[in-house]
N, C-alpha and C positions, 0 to 999 in steps of 0.2 A: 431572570434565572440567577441561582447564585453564582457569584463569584467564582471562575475556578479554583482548587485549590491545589496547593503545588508542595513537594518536599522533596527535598536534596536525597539522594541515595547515598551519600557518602557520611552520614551522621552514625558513625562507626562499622558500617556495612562495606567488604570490598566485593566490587565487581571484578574481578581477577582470578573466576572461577568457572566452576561447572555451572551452565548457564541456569537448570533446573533450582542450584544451590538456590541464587538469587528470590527469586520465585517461593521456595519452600520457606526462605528466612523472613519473607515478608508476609505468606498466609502465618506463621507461628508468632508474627508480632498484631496481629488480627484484621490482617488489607486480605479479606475475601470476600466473597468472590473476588479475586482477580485480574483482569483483562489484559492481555497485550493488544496494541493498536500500530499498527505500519501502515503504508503506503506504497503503492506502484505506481511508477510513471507521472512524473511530475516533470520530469527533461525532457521527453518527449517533443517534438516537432507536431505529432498527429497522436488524434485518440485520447481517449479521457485518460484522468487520474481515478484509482480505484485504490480502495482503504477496507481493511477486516481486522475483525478485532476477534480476538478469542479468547474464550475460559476454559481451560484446562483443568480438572479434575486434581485436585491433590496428591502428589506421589506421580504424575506421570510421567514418563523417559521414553523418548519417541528415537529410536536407534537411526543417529543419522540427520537428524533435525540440526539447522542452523541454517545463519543468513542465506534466501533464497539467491542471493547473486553467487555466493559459492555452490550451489548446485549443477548439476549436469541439468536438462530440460527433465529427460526422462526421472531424474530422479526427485525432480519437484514434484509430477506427476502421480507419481507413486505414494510421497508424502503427503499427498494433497488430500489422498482419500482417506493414510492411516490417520489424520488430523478428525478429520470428518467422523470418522467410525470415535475417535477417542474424546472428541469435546464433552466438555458439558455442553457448549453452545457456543456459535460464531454464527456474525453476521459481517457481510460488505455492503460496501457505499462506493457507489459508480457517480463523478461529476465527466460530464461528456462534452466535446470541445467548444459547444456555442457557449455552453454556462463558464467556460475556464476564459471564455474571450469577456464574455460580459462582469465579472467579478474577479477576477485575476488570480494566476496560478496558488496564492497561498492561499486566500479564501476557497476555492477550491478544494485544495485539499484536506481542510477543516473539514467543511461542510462531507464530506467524505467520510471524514472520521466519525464526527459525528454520526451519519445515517448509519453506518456497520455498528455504533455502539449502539444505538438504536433500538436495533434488531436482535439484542440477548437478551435473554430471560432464562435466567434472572438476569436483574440489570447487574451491574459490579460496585463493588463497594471502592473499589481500587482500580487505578488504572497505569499499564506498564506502558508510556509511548516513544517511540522509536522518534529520535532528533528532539529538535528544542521548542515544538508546539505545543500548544494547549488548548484544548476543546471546551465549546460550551457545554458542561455537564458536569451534574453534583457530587462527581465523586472524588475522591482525594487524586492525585495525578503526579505520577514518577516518570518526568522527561530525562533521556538519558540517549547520549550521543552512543549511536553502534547499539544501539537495542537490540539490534537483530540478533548481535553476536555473544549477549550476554546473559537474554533472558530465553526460556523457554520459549512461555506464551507471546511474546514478541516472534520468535523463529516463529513459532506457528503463525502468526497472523501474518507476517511475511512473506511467505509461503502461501497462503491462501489469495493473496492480493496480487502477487506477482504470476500464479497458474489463472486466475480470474482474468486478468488484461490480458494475458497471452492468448486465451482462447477467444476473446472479444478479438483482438488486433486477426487474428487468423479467418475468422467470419468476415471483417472486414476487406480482410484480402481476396475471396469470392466476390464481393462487390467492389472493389477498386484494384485488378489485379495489377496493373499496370504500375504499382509503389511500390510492389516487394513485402508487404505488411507483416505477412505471414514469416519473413525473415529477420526484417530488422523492428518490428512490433513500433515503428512510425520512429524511430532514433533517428538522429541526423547523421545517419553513414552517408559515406561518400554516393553510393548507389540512389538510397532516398531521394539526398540533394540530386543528384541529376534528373530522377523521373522527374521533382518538381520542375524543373527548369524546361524539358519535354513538354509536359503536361500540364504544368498549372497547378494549381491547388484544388483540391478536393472538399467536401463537404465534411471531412473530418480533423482537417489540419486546423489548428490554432493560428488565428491570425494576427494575436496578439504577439507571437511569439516571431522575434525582428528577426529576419535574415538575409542576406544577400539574396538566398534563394529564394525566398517569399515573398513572390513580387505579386501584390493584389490587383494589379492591374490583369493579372493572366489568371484564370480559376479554369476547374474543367465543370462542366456541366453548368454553367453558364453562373456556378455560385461565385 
């Protein structure tokens, strides 16, 4: 596959705007389709890493959009659908904790990236991604620290990745109620770290991931 290809955003362009601004200056220099690409859950103790990428139509302004960590729950929720109703097209990429143990969190969450870009059609000519990675794919590629907060289609793919793993982590907590899942979506709160210490590890905790508390010697379910 080719080469990624990669270009600085600051080659007269300021990011020190309306995060749509960004976005519209770069479909009018001819990077369209478009993509924004983020990730959820890379820190995480338990549960996969999950990545979306989205194409946003031209001209759009979603009231309220921006990094999903500044959101309320509910108001991700909300977003999640106006996203959905307004795309031209998004797709996610789920890597789940045996493949995070077996190739390690950054690959990970490439491969991630990767499957949600994947999954648009049309594919993107351009690609907006949130932090300093780069995916295998032939499209041009705008890595930019705090994407969330500056691009659109970045909020939205943000947004879409972080309500994705929340409703994964929450399913998971009907099967392992005993971690709290469903509250702290597998983070290492203080609470977490104690059920492990209870309990053991689960069949969804990362065991690559070192901790005092994650002692392999003790698993529940005999994993």
């Amino acid at each position: 596959m080719e080469k990624p290809r990669q270009m600085s955003l600051l080659d007269g362009m300021s990011v020190e705007q309306e995060p749509w601004v960004l976005d519209e200056t770069l479909r009018q220099r001819g990077f369209s389709p478009l993509a924004g690409v983020d990730e959820a859950g890379r820190g995480p103790l338990a549960g996969p890493v999950v990545a979306a990428a989205v194409i946003l139509p031209p001209g759009t302004r979603l009231k309220g959009l921006r990094d999903s960590k500044l959101l309320r729950p509910s108001q991700r929720e909300f977003l999640f659908e106006e996203i959905q109703k307004a795309a031209l097209c998004w797709g996610v990429g789920i890597v789940e904790a045996l493949e995070i143990d077996r190739i390690n969190i950054a690959e990970a969450t490439r491969r991630a990236m990767e499957k949600a870009v994947s999954e648009l059609d049309p594919q993107p000519l351009a690609l907006l991604v949130d932090g300093t990675m780069r995916i295998r794919h032939p499209a041009l590629q705008f890595t930019m620290i705090k994407g969330d907060q500056r691009s659109h289609c970045v909020s939205a793919a943000s947004v879409m990745a972080k309500v994705t793993r929340d409703r994964l982590m929450s399913q998971y907590h009907e099967q392992y109620p005993q971690y709290g899942f469903g509250k702290h979506k597998g983070y290492g709160t203080k609470e977490h770290l104690e059920a492990i210490r209870s309990h053991g590890m689960c069949p969804i905790h990362r065991r690559s991931f070192r901790s005092s508390a994650l002692r392999p010697e003790k698993t529940c379910n005999g994993i």
